[in-house]
N, C-alpha and C positions, 0 to 999 in steps of 0.2 A: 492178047489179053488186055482186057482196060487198065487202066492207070489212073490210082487217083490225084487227079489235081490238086497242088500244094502250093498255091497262089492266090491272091486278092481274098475273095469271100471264104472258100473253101479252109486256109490255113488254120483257121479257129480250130478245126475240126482235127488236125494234126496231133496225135499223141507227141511230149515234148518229151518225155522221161527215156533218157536212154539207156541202154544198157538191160534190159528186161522180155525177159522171152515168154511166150505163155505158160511156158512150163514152172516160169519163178512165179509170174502171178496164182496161178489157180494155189502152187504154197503159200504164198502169203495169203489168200482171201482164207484157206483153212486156219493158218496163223491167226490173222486178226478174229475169224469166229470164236477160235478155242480161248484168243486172250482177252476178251468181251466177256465169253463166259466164264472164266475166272475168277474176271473182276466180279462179275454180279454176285457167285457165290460166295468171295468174299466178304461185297457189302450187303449179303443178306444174314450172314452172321454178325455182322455193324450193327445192322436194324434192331438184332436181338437186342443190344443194349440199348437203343436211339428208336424206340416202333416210330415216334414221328416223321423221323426223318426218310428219304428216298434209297433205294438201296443201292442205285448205280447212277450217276449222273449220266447228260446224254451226249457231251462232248467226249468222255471216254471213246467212244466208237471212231471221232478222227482223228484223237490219240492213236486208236489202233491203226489206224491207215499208215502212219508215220511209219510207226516202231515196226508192223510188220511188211509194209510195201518197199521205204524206202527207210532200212536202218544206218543206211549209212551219212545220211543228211544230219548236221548240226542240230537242226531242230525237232529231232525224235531223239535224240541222245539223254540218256536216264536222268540225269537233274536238270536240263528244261523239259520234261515229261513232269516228273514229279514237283520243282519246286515251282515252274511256271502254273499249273494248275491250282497248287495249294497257295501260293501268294495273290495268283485274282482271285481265288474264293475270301481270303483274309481280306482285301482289299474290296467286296463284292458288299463284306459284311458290314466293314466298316463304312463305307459310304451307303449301305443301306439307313442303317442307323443316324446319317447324317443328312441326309440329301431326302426331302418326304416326297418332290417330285420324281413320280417313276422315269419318265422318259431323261430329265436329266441327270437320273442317279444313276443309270445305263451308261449315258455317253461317259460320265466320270469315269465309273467306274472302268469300264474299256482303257480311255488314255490312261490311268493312272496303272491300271495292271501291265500295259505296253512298255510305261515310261519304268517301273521297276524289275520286270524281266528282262529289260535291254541293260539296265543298269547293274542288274546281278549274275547277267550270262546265263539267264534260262527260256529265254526268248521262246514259245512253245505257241505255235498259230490256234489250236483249240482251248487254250487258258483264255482266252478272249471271250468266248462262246461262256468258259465256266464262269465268268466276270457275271454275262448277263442272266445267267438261271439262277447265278444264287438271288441278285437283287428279284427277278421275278419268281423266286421258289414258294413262295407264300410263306404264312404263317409259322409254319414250322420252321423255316429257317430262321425267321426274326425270333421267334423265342429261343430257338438251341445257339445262336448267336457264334465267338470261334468255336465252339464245338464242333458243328459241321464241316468247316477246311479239314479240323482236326484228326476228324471222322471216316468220315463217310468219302472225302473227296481225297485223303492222302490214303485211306484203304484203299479205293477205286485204282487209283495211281499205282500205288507200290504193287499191287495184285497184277495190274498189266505189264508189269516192267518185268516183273518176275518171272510170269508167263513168256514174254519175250524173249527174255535171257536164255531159257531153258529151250525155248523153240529152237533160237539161230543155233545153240550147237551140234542141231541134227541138220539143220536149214545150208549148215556150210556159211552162212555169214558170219561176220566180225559183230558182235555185242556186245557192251559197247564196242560200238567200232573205232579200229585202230588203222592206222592207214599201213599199207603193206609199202616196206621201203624199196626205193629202186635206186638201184646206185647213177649218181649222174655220169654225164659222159663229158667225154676230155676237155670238149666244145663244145657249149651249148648256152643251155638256157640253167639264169641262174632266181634261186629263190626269189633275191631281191629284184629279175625282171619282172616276176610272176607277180609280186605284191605291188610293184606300180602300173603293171598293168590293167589290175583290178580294180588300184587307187583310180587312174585316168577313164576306167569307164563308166565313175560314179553312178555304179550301181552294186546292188546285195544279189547274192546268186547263192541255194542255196547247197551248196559243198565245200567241204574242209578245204582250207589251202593244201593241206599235205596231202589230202586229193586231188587235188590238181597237176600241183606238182608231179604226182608220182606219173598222171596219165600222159601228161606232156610229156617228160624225159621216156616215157615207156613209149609212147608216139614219134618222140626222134629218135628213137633208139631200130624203131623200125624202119624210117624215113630210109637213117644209115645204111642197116642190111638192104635192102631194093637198091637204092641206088651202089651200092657195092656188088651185085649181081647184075648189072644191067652191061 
């Protein structure tokens, strides 16, 4: 049987997400549909009060990727979902109103939503997306002004988080997720290896450390039994 090559050109091509079988994805792609349409009927009872406004923003949708593909990643967790989204819209608004250049009211608006999610611990990769549809949402957003974060984009949000929440507890996953403890062992590896290890590879990766943790000491834990069998 062929083999695919996982080398030079080809590796691009390599799924990197571990841990997921097709049987978790086809749940999740149902997950994220049903927490997409959630949100929309939410924000279309929004609208009722807001007709200008949109009734689902369209970053919502890789919100759903997060929450229902990978809930256990830092950056699908409920308040960088929610407050990441609704602080680049606030920050979307505000440099709408300040900045009359579109294209550099965009790039602001990006860093400046970047630099206050990192700074509040809600770090959310599609609040970035929301940064740039509120500055290009037209007219109605410039008039309904924070209205709209207030609105439409923190409905959108709390509707999806909600839907999530209620999903993972049939789903069998942790939501929010908590990290399942594993007790260390006599000789091993210690917390404090694990956070300089991460320090010296000056780089962001993205899983809890007490995810890590737990799969390492669960990894020497198995190392142990084999070679105690051998």
């Amino acid at each position: 049987m062929a083999t695919v090559e996982t080398s030079g050109r080809w590796r691009i091509f390599v799924p990197k997400l571990a841990g997921a079988s097709l049987h978790d994805r086809l749940i999740a792609c149902a997950g994220a549909g049903l927490g997409v349409l959630v949100a929309a009927l939410v924000g279309l009872g929004v609208q009722d009060i807001f007709p200008a406004l949109p009734f689902l923003i369209a970053p919502i949708g890789a919100s759903a990727v997060l929450v229902f593909v990978v809930p256990s990643s830092p950056l699908a967790q409920p308040w960088p979902v929610f407050g990441g989204n609704v602080i680049s819209a606030l920050v979307g608004v505000t440099v709408l109103h300040m900045v009359p250049v579109t294209f550099a009211a965009i790039a602001i608006a990006v860093a400046a939503s970047i630099l206050l999610m990192s700074l509040l611990r809600c770090l959310h990769p599609p609040s970035g997306a929301v940064a740039i549809t509120t500055i290009l949402g037209g007219q109605a957003i410039v008039d309904a002004g924070y209205i709209y974060p207030m609105s439409i984009v923190a409905a959108n949000s709390a509707a999806l988080l909600a839907a999530g929440w209620l999903f993972h507890r049939f789903s069998g996953h942790s939501y929010p997720h908590r990290a399942v403890a594993t007790p260390a062992l006599p000789v091993g590896l210690l917390r404090a290896d694990i956070d300089q290890a991460v320090q010296e590879a000056h780089e962001s990766f993205d899983i809890d450390l007490a995810d890590l943790e737990a799969l390492l000491l669960t990894a020497e834990r198995i190392a142990e039994q084999r070679r105690g069998t051998q």
